[in-house]
C-alpha positions in Angstrom: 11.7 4.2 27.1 13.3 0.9 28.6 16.8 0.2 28.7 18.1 -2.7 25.9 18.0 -6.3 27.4 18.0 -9.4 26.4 15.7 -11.9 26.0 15.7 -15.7 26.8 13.9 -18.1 25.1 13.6 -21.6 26.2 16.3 -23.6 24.8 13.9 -26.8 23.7 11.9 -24.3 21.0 15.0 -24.7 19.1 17.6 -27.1 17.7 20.3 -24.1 17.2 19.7 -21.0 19.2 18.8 -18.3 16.0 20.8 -16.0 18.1 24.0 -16.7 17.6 24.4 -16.1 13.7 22.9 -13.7 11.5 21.2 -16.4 9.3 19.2 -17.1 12.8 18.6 -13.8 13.3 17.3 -13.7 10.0 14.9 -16.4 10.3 13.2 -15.4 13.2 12.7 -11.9 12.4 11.4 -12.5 8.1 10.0 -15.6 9.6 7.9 -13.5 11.8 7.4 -10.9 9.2 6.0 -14.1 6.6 4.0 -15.6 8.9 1.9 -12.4 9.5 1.7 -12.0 5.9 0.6 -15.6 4.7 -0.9 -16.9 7.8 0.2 -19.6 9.9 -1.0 -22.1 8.0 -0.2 -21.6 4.5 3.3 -20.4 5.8 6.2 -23.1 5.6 9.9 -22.6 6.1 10.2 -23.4 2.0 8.7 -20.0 1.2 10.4 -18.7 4.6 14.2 -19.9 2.4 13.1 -18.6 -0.5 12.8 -15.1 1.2 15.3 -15.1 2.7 17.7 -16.9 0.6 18.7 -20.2 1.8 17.6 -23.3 1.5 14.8 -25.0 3.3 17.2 -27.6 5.4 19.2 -24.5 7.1 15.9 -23.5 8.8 15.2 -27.3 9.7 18.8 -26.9 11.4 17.2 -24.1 13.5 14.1 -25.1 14.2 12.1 -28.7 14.3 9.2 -27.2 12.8 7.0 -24.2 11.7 4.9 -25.0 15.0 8.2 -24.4 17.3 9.2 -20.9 15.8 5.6 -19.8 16.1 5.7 -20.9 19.8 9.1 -19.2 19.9 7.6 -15.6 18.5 5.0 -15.5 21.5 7.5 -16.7 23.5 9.3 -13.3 23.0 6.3 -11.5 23.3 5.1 -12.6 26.3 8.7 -12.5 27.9 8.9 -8.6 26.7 5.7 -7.7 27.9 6.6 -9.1 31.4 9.8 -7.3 31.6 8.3 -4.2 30.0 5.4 -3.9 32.8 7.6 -4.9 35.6 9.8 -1.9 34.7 6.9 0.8 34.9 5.4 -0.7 37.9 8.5 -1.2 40.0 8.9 2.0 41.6 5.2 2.7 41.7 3.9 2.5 45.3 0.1 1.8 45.5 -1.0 -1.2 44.3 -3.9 0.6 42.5 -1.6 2.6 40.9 0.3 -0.1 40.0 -2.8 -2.3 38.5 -3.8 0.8 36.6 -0.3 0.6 34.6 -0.4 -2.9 33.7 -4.1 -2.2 32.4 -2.3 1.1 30.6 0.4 -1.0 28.7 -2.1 -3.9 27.5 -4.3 -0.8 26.1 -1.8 0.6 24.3 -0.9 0.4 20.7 3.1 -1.1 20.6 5.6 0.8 19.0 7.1 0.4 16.0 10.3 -0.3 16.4 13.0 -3.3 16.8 14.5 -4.1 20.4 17.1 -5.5 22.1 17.1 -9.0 19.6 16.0 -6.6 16.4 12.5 -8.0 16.3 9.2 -5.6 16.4 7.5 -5.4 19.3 4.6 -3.9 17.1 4.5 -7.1 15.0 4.9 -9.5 17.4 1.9 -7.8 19.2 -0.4 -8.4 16.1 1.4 -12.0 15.9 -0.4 -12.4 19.1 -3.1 -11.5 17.9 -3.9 -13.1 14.5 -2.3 -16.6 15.9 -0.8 -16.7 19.5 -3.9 -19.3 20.6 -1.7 -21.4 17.9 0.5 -21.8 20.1 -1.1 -23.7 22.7 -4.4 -25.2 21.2 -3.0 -27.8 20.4 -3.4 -32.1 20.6 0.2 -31.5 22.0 -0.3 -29.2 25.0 0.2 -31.2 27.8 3.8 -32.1 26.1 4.9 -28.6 25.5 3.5 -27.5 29.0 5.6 -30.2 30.5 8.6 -28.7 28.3 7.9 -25.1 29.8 6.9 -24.0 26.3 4.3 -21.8 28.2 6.4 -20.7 31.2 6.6 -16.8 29.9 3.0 -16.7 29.7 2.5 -18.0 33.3 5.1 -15.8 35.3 3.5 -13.2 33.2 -0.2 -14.4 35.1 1.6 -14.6 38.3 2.8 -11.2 38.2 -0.3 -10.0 37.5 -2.3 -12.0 40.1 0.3 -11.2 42.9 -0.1 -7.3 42.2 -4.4 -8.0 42.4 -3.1 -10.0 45.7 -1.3 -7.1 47.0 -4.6 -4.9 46.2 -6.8 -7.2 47.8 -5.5 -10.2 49.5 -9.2 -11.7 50.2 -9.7 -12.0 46.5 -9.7 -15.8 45.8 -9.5 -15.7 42.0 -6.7 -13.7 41.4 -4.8 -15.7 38.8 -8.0 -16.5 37.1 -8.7 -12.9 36.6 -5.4 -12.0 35.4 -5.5 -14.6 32.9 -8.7 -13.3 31.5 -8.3 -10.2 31.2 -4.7 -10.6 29.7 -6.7 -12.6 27.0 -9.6 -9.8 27.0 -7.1 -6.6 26.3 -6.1 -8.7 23.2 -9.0 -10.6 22.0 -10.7 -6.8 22.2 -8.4 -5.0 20.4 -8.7 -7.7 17.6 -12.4 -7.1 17.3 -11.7 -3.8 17.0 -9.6 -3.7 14.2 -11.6 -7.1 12.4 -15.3 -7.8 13.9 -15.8 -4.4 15.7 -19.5 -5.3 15.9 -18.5 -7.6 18.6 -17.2 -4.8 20.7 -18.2 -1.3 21.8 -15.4 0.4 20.4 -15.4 -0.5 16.9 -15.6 3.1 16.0 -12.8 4.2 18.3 -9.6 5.9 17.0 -8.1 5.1 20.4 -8.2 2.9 22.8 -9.2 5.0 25.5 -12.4 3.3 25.7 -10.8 -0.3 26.0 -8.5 0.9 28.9 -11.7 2.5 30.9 -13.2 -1.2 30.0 -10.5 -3.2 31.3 -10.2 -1.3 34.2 -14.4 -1.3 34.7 -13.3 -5.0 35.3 -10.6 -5.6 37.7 -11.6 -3.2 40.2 -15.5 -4.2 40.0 -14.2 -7.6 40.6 -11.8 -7.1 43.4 -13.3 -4.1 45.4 -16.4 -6.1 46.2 -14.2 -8.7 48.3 -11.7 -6.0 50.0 -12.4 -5.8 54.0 -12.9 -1.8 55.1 
């Protein structure tokens, strides 16, 4: 289990950090909870009020838009996942061993239950999932990258790539490879629960199979280039 820490999110996804009162809390966490419900797109912070009962204009005073808490939600996740592979790989001394964790956690199925900040790691998992390309496919990317919106997402790459590095320094495509198969262990697990005919584990009741993928991948990839 990891110890409780806490999370930063960039300051710019927000107009009043939802941190510091419970009204805040409260939006980020139902707002999570609606926007897996309803979908991105037919969720709006009207119905998120009328959950939660407020009115519409005291989300607006926590957030510009529905686009900004969305970009927020992964934001957490991304930052979580970091910290949460960077603690079961930091005392691990091989760097095979190490790679083999990080393709361990982005197998397995998140637990159920509310961390440091009280939100799910489970949920924001299948947030990911169902809408985290939202985030970032976008006619606005280049202004959000330029605002760091994505900055979580990218030390979690670098992390990632400098562990392959320290595997295999002559591999020349190590942040390209982390980035892919950071996309693959989710974009696989979605077709496994929604268009399994698109993977080889539809049938699977766990994800043994993905993990054995995965790790098929990165070491195929970056054994080929390592000097004797």
């Amino acid at each position: 289990m990891e110890p409780a820490f806490k999370i930063t999110i960039n300051e710019k996804l927000y107009v009043k950090d939802p941190n510091v009162s419970e009204l805040g809390k409260k939006i980020v966490k139902h707002g999570l909870d609606l926007i897996l419900e309803l979908g991105f797109e037919q969720f709006t912070f009207k119905k998120l009020a009328a959950e939660i009962g407020t009115t519409e204009a005291s989300v607006y005073r926590y957030f510009e838009n529905k686009h900004r808490l969305l970009t927020y939600l992964i934001n957490w996740y991304w930052t979580y996942l970091e910290y949460k592979i960077l603690f079961h790989t930091k005392n691990l001394g091989h760097p095979e061993i190490k790679l083999k964790k990080v393709i361990e956690l982005l197998s397995e199925d998140p637990k159920d239950s509310g961390r440091g900040d009280e939100l799910s790691e489970k949920s924001a998992y299948e947030l990911l999932m169902l809408e985290g390309s939202k985030a970032y496919l976008t006619r606005h990317v280049n202004r959000d990258n330029k605002a760091k919106f994505f900055k979580p997402y990218k030390d979690l790459c670098a992390d990632f790539s400098a562990m392959i590095r320290e595997y295999n320094p002559n591999y020349p495509f190590s942040h390209s490879l982390a980035s892919t198969l950071l996309e693959m262990a989710h974009s696989q697990k979605y077709f496994m629960n929604y268009l399994p005919s698109l993977t080889d584990f539809g049938n699977e009741k766990t994800n043994a199979k993905l993990r054995v993928f995965l790790e098929h991948l990165l070491f195929q990839a970056i054994r080929k280039t390592k000097k004797a």
